[in-house]
MMTF fields as JSON, N, C-alpha, C and O atoms, coordinates in Angstrom:
{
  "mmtfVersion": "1.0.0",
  "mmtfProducer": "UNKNOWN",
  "numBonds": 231,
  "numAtoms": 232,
  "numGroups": 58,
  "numChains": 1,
  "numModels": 1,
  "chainsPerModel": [1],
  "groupsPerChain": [58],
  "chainIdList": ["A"],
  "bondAtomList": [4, 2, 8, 6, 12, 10, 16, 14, 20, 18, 24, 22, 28, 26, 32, 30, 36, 34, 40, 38, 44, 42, 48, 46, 52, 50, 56, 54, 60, 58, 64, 62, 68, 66, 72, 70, 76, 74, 80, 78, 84, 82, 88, 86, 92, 90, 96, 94, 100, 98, 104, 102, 108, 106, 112, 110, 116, 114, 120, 118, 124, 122, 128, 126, 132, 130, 136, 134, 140, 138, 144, 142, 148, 146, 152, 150, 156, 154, 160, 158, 164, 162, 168, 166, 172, 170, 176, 174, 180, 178, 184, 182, 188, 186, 192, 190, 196, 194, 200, 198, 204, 202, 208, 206, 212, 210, 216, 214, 220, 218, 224, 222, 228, 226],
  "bondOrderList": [1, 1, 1, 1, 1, 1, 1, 1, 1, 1, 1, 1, 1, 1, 1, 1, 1, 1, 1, 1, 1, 1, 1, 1, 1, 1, 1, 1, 1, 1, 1, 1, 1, 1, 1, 1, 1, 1, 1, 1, 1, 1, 1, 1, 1, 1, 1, 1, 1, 1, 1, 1, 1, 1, 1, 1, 1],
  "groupList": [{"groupName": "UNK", "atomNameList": ["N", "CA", "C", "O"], "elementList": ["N", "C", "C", "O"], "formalChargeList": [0, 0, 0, 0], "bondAtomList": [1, 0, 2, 1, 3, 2], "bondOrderList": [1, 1, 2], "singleLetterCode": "X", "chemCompType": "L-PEPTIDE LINKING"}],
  "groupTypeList": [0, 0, 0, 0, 0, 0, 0, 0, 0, 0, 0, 0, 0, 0, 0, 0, 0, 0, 0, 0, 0, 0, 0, 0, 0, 0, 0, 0, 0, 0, 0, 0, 0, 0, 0, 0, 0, 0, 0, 0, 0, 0, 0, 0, 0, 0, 0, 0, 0, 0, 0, 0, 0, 0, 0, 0, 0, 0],
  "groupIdList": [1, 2, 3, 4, 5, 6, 7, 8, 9, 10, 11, 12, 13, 14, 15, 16, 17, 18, 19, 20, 21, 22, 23, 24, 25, 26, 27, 28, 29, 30, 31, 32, 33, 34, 35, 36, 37, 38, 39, 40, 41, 42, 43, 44, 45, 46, 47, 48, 49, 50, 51, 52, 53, 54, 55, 56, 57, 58],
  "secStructList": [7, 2, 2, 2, 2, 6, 6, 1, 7, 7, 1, 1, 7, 3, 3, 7, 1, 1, 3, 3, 3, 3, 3, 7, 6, 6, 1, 7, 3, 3, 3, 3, 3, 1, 1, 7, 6, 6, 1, 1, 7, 3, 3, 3, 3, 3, 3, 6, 6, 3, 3, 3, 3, 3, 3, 7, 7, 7],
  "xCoordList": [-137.175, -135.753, -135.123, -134.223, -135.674, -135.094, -135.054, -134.233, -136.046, -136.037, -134.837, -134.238, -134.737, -133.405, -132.048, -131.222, -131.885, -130.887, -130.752, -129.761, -131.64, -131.53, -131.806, -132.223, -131.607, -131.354, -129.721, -129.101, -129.375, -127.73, -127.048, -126.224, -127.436, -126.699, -125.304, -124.221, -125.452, -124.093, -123.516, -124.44, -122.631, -121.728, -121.84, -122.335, -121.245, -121.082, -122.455, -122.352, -123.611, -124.514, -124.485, -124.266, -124.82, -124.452, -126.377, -126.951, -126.705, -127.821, -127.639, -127.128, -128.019, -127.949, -128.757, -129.031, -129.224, -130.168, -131.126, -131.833, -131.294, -131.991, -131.734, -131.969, -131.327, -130.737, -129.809, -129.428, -129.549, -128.568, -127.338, -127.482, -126.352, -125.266, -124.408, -124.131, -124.152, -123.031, -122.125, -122.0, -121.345, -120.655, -120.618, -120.631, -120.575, -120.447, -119.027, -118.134, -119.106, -118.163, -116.94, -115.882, -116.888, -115.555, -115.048, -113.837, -115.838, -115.765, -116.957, -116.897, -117.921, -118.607, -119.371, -119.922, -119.283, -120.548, -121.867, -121.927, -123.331, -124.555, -125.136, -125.293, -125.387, -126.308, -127.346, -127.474, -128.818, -130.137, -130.706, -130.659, -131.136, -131.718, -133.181, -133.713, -133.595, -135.555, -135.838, -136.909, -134.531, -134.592, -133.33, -132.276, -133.134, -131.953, -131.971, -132.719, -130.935, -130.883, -132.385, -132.918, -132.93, -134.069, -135.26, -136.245, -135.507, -136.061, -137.108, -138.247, -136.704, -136.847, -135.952, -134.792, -136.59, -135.845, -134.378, -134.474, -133.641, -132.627, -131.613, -131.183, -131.473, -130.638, -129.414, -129.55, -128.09, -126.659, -126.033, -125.974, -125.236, -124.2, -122.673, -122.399, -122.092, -120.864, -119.605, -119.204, -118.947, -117.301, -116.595, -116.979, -115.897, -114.323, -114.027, -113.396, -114.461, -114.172, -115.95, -116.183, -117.003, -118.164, -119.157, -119.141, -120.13, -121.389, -122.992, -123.485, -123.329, -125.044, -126.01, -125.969, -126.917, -128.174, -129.5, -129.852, -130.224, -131.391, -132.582, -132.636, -133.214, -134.268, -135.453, -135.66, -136.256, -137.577, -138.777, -138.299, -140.248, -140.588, -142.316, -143.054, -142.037, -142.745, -144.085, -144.837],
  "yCoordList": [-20.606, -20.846, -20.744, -19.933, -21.706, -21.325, -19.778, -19.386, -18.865, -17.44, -16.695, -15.648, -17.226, -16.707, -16.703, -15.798, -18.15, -19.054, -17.924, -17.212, -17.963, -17.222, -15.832, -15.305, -14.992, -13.522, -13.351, -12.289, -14.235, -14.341, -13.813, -12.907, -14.502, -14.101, -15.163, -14.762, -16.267, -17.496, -17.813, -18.014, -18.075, -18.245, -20.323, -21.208, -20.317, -21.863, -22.802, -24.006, -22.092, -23.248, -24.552, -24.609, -25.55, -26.764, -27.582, -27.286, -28.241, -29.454, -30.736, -31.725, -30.673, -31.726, -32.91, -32.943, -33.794, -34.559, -34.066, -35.039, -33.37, -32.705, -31.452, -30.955, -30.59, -29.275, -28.519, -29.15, -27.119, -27.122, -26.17, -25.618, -26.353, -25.547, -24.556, -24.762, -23.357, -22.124, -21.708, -22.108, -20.842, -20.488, -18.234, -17.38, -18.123, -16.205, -16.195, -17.039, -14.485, -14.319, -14.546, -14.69, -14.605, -14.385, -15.914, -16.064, -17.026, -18.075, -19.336, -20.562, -18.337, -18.873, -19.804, -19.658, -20.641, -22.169, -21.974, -22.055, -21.614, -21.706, -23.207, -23.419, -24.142, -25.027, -24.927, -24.847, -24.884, -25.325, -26.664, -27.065, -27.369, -28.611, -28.404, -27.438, -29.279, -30.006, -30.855, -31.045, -31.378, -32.134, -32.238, -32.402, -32.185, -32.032, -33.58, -34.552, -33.352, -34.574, -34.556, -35.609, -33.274, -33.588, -33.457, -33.097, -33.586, -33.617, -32.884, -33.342, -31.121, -29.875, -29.197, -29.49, -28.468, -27.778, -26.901, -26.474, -26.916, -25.7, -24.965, -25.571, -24.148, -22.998, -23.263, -23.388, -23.423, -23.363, -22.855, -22.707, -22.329, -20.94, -21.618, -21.633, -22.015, -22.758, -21.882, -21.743, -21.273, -20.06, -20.847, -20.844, -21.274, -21.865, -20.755, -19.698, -21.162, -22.371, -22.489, -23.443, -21.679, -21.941, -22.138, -21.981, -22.595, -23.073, -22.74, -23.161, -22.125, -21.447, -22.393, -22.354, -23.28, -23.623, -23.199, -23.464, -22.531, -22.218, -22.976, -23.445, -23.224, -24.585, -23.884, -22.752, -24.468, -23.939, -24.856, -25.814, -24.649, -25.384, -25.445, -24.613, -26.953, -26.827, -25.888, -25.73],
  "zCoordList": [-59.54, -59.482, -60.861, -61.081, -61.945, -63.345, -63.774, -64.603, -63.127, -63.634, -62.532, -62.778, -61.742, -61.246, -61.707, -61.592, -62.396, -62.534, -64.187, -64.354, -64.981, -66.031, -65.983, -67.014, -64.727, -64.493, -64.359, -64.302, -64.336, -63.82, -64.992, -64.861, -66.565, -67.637, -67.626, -68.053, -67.194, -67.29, -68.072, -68.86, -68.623, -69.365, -69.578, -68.88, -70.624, -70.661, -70.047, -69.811, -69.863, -69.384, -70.512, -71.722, -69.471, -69.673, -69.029, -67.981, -69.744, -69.377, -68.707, -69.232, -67.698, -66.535, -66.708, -67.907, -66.182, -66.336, -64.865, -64.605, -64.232, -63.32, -63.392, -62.291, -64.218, -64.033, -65.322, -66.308, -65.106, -65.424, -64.222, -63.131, -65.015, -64.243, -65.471, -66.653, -64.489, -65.41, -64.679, -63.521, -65.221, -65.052, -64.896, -65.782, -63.439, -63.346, -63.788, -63.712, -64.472, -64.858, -63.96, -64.572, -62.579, -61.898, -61.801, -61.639, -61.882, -62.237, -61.162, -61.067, -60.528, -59.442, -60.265, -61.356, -59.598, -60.678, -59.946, -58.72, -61.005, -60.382, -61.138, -62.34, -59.961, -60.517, -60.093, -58.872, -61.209, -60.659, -60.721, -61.884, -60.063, -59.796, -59.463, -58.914, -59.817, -59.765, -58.591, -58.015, -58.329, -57.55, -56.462, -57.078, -54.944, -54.473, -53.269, -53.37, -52.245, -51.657, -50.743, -50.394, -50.442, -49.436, -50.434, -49.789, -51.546, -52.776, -52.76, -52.858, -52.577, -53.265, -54.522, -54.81, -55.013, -56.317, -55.161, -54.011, -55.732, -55.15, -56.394, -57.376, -56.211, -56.605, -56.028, -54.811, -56.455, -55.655, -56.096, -57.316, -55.195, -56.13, -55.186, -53.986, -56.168, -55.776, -56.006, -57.162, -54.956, -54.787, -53.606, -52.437, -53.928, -53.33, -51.925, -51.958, -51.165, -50.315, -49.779, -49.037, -50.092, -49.755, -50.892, -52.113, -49.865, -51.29, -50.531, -49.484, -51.219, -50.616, -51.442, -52.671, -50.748, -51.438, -50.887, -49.737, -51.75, -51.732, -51.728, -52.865, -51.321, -51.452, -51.815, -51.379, -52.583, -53.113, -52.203, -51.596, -52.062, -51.248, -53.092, -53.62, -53.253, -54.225, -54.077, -55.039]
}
């Protein structure tokens, strides 16, 4: 998931305390997390008015 998250090329990444999150150029927010609510890693790619999470299965 982090090698995904850093194929993107993001802008403004930022360090989470589980993650980080950026910014695509058109303004889509990708956060990666280690840990999510069903406590797998996920990938999320956050665009107004929808949001895709990817779940990793450790």
């Amino acid at each position: 998931m982090n090698t995904e998250f850093d194929s993107l090329n993001l802008n403004n990444v930022k360090v989470l305390s589980v993650g980080r999150v950026g910014e695509m150029q058109d303004g889509t927010r990708v956060v990666v997390r280690s840990v999510s609510s069903d406590g797998r890693p996920t990938l999320e790619i956050q665009s107004s008015p929808r949001k895709i999470e990817i779940r990793y299965n450790p």
